[in-house]
Residue, then its C-alpha position, 0 to 999 in steps of 0.5 A: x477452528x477460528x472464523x476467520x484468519x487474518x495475515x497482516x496488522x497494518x491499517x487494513x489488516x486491524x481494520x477487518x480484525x476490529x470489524x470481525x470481532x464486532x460481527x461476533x466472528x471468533x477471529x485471529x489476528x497475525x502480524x507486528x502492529x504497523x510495522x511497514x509504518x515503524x520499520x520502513x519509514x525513516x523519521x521525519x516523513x509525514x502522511x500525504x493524506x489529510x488527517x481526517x481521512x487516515x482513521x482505521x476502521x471500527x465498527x462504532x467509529x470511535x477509534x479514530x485519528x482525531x480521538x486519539x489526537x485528543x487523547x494525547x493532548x495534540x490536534x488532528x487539524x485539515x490542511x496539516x500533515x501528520x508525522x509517520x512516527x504520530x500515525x504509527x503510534x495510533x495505530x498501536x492503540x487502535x491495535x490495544x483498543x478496538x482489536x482483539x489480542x494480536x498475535x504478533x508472530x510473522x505468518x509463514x505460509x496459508x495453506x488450504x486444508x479440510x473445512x478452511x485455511x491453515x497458517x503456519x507462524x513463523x516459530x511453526x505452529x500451525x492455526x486453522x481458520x474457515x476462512x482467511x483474509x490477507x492483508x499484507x500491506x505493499x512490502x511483498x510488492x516491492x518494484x525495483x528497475x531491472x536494470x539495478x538488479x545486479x546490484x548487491x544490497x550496500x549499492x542498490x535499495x528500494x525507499x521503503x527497505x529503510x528504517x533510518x538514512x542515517x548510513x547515508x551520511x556524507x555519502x553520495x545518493x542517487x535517487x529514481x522516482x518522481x513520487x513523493x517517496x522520491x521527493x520526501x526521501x531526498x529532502x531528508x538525505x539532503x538535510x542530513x549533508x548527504x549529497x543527493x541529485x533525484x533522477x526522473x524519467x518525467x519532464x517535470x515535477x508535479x505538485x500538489x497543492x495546499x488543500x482548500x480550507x474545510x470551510x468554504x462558500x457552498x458554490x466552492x465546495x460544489x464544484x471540488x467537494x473535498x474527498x479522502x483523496x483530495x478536492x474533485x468530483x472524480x477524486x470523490x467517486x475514486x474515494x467514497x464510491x469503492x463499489x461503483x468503481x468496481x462496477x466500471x468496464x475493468x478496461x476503464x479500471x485498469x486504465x485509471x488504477x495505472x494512471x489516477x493520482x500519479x507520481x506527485x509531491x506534497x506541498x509541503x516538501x516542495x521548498x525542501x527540494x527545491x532549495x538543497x536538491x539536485x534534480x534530473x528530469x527525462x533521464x533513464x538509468x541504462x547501465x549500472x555496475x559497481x567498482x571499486x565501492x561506488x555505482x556507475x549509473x548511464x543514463x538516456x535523456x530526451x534533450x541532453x542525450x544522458x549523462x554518466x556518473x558515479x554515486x554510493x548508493x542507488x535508492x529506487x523510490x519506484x513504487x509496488x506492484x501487486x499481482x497475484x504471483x507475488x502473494x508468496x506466502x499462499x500455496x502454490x494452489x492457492x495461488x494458482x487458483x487465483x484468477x488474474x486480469x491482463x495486469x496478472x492481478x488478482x480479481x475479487x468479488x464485491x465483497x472482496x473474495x478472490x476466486x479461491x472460495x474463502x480466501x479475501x484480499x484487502x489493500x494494494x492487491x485490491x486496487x485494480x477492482x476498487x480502484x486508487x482507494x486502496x492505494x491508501x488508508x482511507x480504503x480501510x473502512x470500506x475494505x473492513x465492512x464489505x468483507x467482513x459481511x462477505x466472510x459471514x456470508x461465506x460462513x453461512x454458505x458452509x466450508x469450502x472444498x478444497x477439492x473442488x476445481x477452482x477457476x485458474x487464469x493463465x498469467x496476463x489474461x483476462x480472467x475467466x467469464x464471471x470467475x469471481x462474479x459473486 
């Protein structure tokens, strides 16, 4: 039986392997090495994070994103985005260098079973672990308007269901989403001749701006210190203090985890918008249907009342949500046995812990008690070390009984007084 198990090989998840493995944990790894980055990211698109705050984490720091930059005869440079296809390909090493063996067999299902965790692969076989650590990226939380969901897959998709948008050529696009998978997405189609229009329910785009230089005048830098999610004191605690965050009042956490870093677009896809891209702001789709091969979309709009039109296909770039109901690879007791907060999801220790004794949660899942760091590859480092030191204590407390009651919080409550206080 392993120390640990852990589900999902993306940044997150190859963080905490790396990091077990340094701890001496006997530690298995299940997943297809970054494969939201290789398989549900169209080429051309570029990280919004700074280079130097997109490294996955092991515990002697010498896998990083610049090394590996280097390694390759390129430069990881402050204030120059880095191409999905060159992050997806450093992840890969990383995986080589600083993991493990990777198994890279989909895992079906976490079931609970005596002294631990038993995954089951997607060829069947069953692998036993004390505990288990789910990492599982943001594809499982994929958020697509009701309104479109009467819509078969040839009308209607979510932006990261796409590895290519070449189907999309000479066709007509609508795309929903003011964020920068909306933005990115659409300059692409556009600069591949297809005819797209971005569909808003914001009054206007937000921007961000080209980052400041690394080196500044020290009275610069004290008033917006650089962080790893931009310039700004409260962008800085958001990113380097995960911990303190999760200290705040969790009506103050869930207030900045919906509204922190909301829906913007790089700088450096503004000009490409702009320039090819049709853009409705403050419309809502109301209706969708398709005949005749198309989808007939109607909208509502604060000024000009709607509009109604047609298109091929309808890319919803509407973001993830990520509550407990939708983990579903766990056990029905799995996850009932997880405590939720009023957004239904899933609460976790200090050492991210989830009411479910053993069972740890790292990524998106996490946001809403560590905050909008883990929104992004910069939480990984923090991730890797606190909850590897929280699965080591565990180990040390002994095996969970599966037996045992464990808190269980009705779906959009609270959760229950100190359920997950460790």
């Amino acid at each position: 039986m392993y120390d640990l198990l852990v589900v999902g090989a993306g940044p997150y998840g190859l963080s905490i392997a790396s990091h077990a493995a340094g701890a001496g944990l006997d530690v298995r790894i299940f997943g297809r090495p970054m494969a939201s980055w290789r398989d549900h990211m169209p080429p051309g698109m570029f990280l919004k994070s700074e280079p130097w705050a997109s490294n996955l984490s092991d515990p002697r720091r010498r896998y990083g994103l610049a090394e590996y930059c280097k390694r390759n005869g390129m430069e990881a440079r402050h204030g120059e985005p880095i191409s999905v296809e060159t992050f997806a390909s450093y992840g890969l090493w990383f995986a080589q260098h600083a993991v493990p063996d990777v198994d890279q067999r989909m895992a079906d299902s976490v079931t609970a079973c005596p002294g631990g965790f038993e995954v089951i692969t997607e060829d069947g076989q069953a692998i036993r672990g004390r505990k288990v650590a789910l990492a599982v990226g943001v594809i499982p939380f994929v958020q697509i308007p009701a309104v479109l969901h009467g819509l078969g897959k040839e009308h209607a998709s979510h932006s990261s269901h796409h590895r290519t948008l070449d189907r999309f050529r000479d066709k007509d696009v609508t795309v929903i989403g003011g964020g920068q998978a909306a933005l990115e997405t659409a300059a692409l189609l556009a600069e591949q001749g297809t005819r797209v229009r971005v569909l808003a329910r914001s009054h206007r785009l937000n921007w961000n701006t080209v980052p400041p230089a690394w080196e500044r005048p020290w009275r610069e830098s004290a008033r917006a210190p650089h962080s790893g999610l931009g310039c700004g004191w409260r962008n800085w605690f958001y990113a380097e203090v995960p911990g303190g965050f999760r200290r705040l009042p969790e009506a103050t956490r869930a207030r900045i985890s919906a509204s922190a870093l909301g829906p913007a677009g790089a700088w450096w896809v503004r000009e490409r918008v702009e320039s090819r891209v049709e853009v409705l702001l403050g419309h809502e789709v109301v209706t969708a249907s398709a005949a005749a091969g198309r989808v007939r979309l109607a909208t509502v709009g604060d000024a000009s009342g709607g509009a109604d039109f047609e298109t091929d296909h309808v890319i919803a770039a509407t973001g993830f949500r990520a509550t407990g109901a939708r983990l579903g690879m766990l056990a029905p007791e799995l996850r009932g046995g997880l405590a939720v907060n009023a957004a239904e999801e899933p609460c976790v220790s200090a050492e991210f812990e989830s009411s479910y004794p053993g069972l740890f949660l790292a990524g998106l899942v996490t946001a809403s008690s560590f905050g909008p760091a883990m929104r992004f590859v910069h939480g990984a480092s923090y991730t890797a070390a606190r909850l590897v030191r929280g699965v080591r204590r565990s180990l040390r407390r002994g095996p969970a009984d599966a037996s045992s009651p464990v808190p269980v919080v009705a779906r959009g409550r609270r959760s229950a007084p100190g359920a997950v206080k460790r």
